[in-house]
N, C-alpha and C positions, 0 to 999 in steps of 0.2 A: 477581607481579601476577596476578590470579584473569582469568583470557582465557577461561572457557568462555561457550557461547553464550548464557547469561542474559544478557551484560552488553552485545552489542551488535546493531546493525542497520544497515542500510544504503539509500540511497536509489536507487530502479532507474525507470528511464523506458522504455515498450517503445512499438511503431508500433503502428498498426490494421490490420498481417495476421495470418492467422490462425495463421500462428508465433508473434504476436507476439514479434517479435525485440529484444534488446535494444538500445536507443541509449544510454544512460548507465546507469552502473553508480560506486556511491562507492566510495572504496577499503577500507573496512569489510566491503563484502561477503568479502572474503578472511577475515574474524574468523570469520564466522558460516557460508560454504560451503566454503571453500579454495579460490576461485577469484579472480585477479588480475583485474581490471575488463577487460582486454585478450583473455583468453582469453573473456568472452561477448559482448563489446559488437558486434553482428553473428550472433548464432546465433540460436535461436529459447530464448525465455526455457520452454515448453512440456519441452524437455528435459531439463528440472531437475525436470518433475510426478511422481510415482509414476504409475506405469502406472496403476492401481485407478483415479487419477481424473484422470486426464488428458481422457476425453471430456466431463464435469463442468465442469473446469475453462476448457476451450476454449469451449463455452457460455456460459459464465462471462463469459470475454473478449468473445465476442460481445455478449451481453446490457447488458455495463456501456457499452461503447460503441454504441451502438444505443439504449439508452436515454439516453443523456447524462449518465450517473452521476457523483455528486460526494462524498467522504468515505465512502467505502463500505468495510470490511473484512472480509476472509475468513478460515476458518485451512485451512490445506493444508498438506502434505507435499513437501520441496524434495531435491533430492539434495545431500548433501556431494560434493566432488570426492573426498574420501579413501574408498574403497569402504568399509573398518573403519567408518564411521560413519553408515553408511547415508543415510537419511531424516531431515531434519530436520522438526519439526511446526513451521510459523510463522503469524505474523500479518501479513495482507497489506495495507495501504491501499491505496485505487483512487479517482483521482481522473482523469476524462476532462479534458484539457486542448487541446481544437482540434481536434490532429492527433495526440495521443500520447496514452496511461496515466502518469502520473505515481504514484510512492507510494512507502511504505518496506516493508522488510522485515523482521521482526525475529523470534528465539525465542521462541515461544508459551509461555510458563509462568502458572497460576492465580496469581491476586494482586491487589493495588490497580490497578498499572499496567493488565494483561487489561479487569479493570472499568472504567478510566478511559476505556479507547479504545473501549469497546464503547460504553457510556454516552455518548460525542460522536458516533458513525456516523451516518450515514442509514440506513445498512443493514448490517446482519451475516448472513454467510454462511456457514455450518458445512459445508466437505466431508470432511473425514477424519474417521468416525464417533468416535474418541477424545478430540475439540476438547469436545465436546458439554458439559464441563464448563466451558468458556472464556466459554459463550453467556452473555452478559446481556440481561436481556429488562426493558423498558424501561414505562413506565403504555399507552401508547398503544399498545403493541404487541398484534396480536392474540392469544387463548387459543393455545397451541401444542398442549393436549392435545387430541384427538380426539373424538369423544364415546361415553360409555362402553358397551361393549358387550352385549349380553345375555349373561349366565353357560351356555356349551355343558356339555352334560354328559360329552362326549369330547375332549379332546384333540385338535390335530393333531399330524401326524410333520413332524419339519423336513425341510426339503430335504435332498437327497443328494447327492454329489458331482459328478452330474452338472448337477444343479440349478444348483449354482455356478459350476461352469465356462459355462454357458450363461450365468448371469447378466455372467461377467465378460467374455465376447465381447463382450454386447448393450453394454455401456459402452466397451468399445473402437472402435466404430463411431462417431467423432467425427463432426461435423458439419464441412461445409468451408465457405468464404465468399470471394467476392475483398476485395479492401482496402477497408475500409468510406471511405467521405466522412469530410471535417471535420466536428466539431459547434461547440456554441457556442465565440465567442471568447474563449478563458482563454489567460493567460500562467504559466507556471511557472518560479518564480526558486528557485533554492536561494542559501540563505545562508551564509553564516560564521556560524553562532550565538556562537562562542566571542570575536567580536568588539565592538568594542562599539557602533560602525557598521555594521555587519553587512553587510560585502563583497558584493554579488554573484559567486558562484562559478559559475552558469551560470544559462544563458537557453533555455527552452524554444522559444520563435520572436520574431517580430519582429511580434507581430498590435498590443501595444501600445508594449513599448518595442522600437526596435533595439537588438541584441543586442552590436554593433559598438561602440552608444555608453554601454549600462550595465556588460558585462563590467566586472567590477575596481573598481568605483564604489560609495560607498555606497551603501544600500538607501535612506536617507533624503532622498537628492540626489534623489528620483523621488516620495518624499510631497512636496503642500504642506505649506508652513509654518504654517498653521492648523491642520493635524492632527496634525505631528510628536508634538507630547508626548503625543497619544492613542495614535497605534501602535507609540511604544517602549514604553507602559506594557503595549499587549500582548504586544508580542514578549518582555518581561521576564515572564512570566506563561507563554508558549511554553515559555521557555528552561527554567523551573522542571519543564514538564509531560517535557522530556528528558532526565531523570535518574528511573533505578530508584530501586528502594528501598534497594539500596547505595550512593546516591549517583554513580552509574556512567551515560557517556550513555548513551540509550538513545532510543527513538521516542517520541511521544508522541500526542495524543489529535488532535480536531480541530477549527477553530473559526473563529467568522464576523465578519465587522468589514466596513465601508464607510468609504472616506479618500479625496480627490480623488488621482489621477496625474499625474504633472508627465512629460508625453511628449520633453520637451527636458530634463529634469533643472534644477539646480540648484547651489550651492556649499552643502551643509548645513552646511558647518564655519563659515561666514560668522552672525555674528551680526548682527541689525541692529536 
């Protein structure tokens, strides 16, 4: 069976300090870093940055929460736990949910997939200068080229060694914050996709449902009955967008629907 990092992703949850430490971690992540969900779940997820853009990426964190970001992807550099394998390049969704980051994680390779997720964002974020082939640039989006220069008739000399070293201090000088506030009210459910009810496997908080009374329950017990057949036929359209082009699961893009919440739930296996 093909296990290298094309084929999987994982779904990771971090707080609003500025560790951003992590609170859930799926058990995939061990596919794609070599790390057991046990060994991060409590550390600052920031550990796993390459230094180069670790100050980047902490602003990053700030900025998405701060601004109340929703569907937003990055691509960055993560560490493998195995040192032989350095830096992994991945692609990061960020979605603010209350009181937490929610999103996945997954290996950043060019392809349909890259383009499908980039092409659902709100926003795409390129910080490891090497992604810059990842970027899809979108109608609405604005010119990214510069405007063109007048032609010098000399040359400049590039920077020198010390040039760089100063540049890489001036990025290592993160920005600090205490624990930002809640923002808007979002609930974040992960699913069983491979189900055909679609379990709930965890609960972000308790702002819509409690967490006590969906755990374990299907996903559908909490749509009304008016909408059911609208947001299985999404989530069956989801399911399709989480498999690579091997066929293989994998993350998928991101997308938007309105269905009433049933805050008491339901019997959805109840026909009537």
């Amino acid at each position: 069976m093909d296990s290298s990092p094309a084929c999987v992703s994982f779904i990771g949850i971090v707080d609003f300090t500025q560790d951003a430490n992590w609170v859930y971690c799926s058990e995939s992540v061990y596919d794609l870093l070599g790390y057991e969900p046990h060994e991060l779940i409590g550390t600052p997820s920031l550990n796993l940055v390459h230094p180069d853009e670790f100050s980047e990426v902490k602003e990053l964190h700030y900025t998405t929460i701060s601004q109340d970001q929703a569907a937003v992807l990055a691509y960055l550099r993560m560490k493998h736990k195995d040192p032989y394998k350095g830096y992994i390049l991945c692609g990061i969704s960020r979605t603010v949910c209350q009181n937490v980051l929610v999103g996945s994680v997954s290996f950043a390779a060019p392809g349909p997939k890259a383009m499908h997720n980039a092409s659902t964002a709100q926003e795409v974020k390129i910080i490891t200068p090497t992604a810059k082939d990842l970027e899809f640039r979108r109608w609405n989006d604005p010119n990214p080229m510069p405007p063109c220069p007048i032609p010098s008739s000399r040359s400049s000399s590039p920077p020198d060694e010390r040039g760089r070293s100063e540049y890489r201090r001036d990025r290592s000088r993160a920005i600090t914050f205490d624990p930002l506030p809640q923002q808007s009210v979002r609930t974040a459910l992960i699913l069983d996709r491979f189900s055909v009810n679609c379990g709930i496997l965890y609960c972000a908080n308790d702002s819509l449902l409690a967490t006590t009374t969906c755990m374990g329950r299907s996903f559908f017990d909490f749509v009304a009955r008016k909408d059911e057949a609208l947001v299985r036929s999404w989530i069956d359209v989801i399911k399709s967008w989480g498999v690579n082009e091997r066929g293989q699961p994998s993350d998928g893009g991101f997308g938007f629907g309105k269905f009433t919440v049933l805050v008491n739930g339901r019997d959805s296996r109840c026909v009537s």
